[in-house]
N, C-alpha and C positions, 0 to 999 in steps of 0.2 A: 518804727523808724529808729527809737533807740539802741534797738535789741540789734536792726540791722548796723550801727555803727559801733558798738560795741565788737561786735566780728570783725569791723575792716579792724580797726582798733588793735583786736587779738592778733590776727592774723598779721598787721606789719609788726607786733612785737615780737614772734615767733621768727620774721624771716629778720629782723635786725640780730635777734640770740643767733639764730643760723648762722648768721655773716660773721660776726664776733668769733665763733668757734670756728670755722672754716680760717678767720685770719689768722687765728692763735694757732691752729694746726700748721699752715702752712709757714709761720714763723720757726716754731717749733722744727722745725727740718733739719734745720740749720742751725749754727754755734751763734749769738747777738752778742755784739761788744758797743759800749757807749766810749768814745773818745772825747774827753774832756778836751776843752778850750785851751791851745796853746802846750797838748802832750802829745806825746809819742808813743805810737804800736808797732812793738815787734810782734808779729804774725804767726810767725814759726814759733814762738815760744810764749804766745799768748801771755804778753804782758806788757803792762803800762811805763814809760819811764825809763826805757833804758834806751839810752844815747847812741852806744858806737855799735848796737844792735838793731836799733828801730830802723822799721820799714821803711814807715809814713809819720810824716808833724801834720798834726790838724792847725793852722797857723790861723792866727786870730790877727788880722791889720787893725782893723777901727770892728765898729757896730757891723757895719753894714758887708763890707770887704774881706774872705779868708776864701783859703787856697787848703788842701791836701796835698802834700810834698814826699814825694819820695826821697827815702834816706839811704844813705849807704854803700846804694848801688842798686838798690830798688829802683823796679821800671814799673809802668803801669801807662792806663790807656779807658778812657770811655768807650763802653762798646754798645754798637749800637743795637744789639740785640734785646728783645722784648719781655724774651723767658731763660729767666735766669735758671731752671731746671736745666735746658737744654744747655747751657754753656759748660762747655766739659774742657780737657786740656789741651783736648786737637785745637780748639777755637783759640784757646787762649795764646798759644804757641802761635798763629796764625797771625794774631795782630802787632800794628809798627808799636809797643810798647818806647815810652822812655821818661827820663827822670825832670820832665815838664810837670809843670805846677799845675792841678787840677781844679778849676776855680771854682765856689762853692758859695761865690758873693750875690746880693741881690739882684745883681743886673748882668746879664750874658755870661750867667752860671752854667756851668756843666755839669754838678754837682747836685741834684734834687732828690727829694724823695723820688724811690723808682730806677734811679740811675745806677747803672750797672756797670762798674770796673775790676777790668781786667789786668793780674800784675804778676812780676815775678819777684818774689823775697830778696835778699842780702844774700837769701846761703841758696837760693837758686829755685825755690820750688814755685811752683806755677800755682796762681789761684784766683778766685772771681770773690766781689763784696757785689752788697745792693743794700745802696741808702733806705732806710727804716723811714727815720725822721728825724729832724735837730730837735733839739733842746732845749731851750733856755737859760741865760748862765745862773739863775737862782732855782733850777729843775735837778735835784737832787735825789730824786727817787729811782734811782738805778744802784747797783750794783758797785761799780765803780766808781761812783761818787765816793764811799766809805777811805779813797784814798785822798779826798781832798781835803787840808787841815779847816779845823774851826775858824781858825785864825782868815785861811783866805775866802771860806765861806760867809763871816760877816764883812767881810772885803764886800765881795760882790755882791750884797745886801746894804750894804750903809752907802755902797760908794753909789749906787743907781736909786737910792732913798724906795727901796722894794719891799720892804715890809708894810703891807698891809694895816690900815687902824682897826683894831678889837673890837668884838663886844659892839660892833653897829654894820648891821647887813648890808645897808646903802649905801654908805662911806667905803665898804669894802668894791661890793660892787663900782661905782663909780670909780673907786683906782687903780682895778683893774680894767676898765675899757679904758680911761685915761694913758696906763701901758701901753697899748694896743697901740698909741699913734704916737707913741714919742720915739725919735731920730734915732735918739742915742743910744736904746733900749737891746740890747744884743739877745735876739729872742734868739738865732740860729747860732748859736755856742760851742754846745755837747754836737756830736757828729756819733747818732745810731745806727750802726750797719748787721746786716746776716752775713755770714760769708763762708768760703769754704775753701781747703786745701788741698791740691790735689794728690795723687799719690809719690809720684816721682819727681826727680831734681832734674835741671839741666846739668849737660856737663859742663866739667871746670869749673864751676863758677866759683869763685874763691870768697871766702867769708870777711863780713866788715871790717876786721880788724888788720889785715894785710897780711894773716899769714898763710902758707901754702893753702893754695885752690884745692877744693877737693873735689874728689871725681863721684859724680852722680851712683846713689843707688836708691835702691826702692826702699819707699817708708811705709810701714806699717799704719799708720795712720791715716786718711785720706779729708779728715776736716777737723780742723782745732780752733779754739777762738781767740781772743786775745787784747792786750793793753801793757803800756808802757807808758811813763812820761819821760 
């Protein structure tokens, strides 16, 4: 009997390594960007923080309450399609896009892990994201966090009192389930996405800053990642 649960045992730890590496793989496809709490991503030039460039604001209301906003002249649109492989630029081209706030709040969110949006940049090019997962605003283990100062990192550590007590396992455990259920607690923050660019621009579309529109041509590139604040 032991010997036989030992096997079931082996065998769901093999199919959970399975799944773990099948998810990393299919992450892996694609370019991941974390958009911190309250910044801005220009798309096309994959990067964080630039204003009269940025796409999309990850807008942070309260705890509970934030919107993804397009910027600039950025349109975009939840689509309701299920496989983000399949979403190519004929699709994206195809939906009512526009520069409506995409709600990403607790309650009659559109915005979830799994959710799939469709948009078109500032300087015109067409492209698909799909929500990863949010973050927490004390989850600093990405990438992009390295743009956030010391300074507003124990912000948001003193100001929600998130640091953990030391050197005692049980006290630790108990404050973090205690997190778990407080109001204020801004678990959905950082906004993780996959996404991808497609190859070509629309016409005309004139770039954020108001000077002459320029006329579409083909990019070499067909997916980049990116962040701004």
């Amino acid at each position: 009997m032991r010997k036989s649960w030992s096997a079931i045992l082996a065998l769901v730890a093999i199919g959970v390594i399975l799944l773990l590496v099948l998810r990393r793989h299919n992450r892996g496809a694609y370019p991941t960007t974390v958009i911190p709490g309250t910044w801005t991503w220009d798309v096309d030039s994959n990067s964080l923080g630039s204003g009269s460039y940025s796409d999309f604001f990850w807008e942070q209301i309260d705890a509970t309450n934030r919107n993804l906003v397009p910027k600039n002249g950025a349109v975009a649109a939840v689509a309701a399609a299920k496989d983000f492989d399949g979403v190519d630029e004929s699709f994206a081209r195809r939906q009512q896009l526009s520069s409506a706030k995409i709600s990403g709040s607790d309650r009659n969110a559109e915005l979830m892990p799994g959710s799939i949006v469709v948009f078109r940049t500032s300087q015109g090019r067409y492209g698909k994201l799909q929500v990863i997962r949010f973050r927490a605003i004390d989850d600093f283990g990405f990438p992009e966090a390295s743009r956030l100062s010391q300074q507003w990192r124990d912000f948001a550590t003193t100001e929600f009192k998130l640091k953990p007590p030391r050197g005692n396992v049980v006290e630790e455990i108990v404050f973090r389930v205690k997190r778990l259920f407080r109001r204020d607690f801004p678990r959905n923050y950082h906004l993780e996405v996959k996404w991808q660019l497609f190859q070509s621009q629309s016409n005309y579309v004139g770039p954020a800053n108001g000077s002459q529109p320029i006329r579409s041509e083909t990019n070499s590139t067909s997916s980049e990642a990116g962040s701004r604040r």
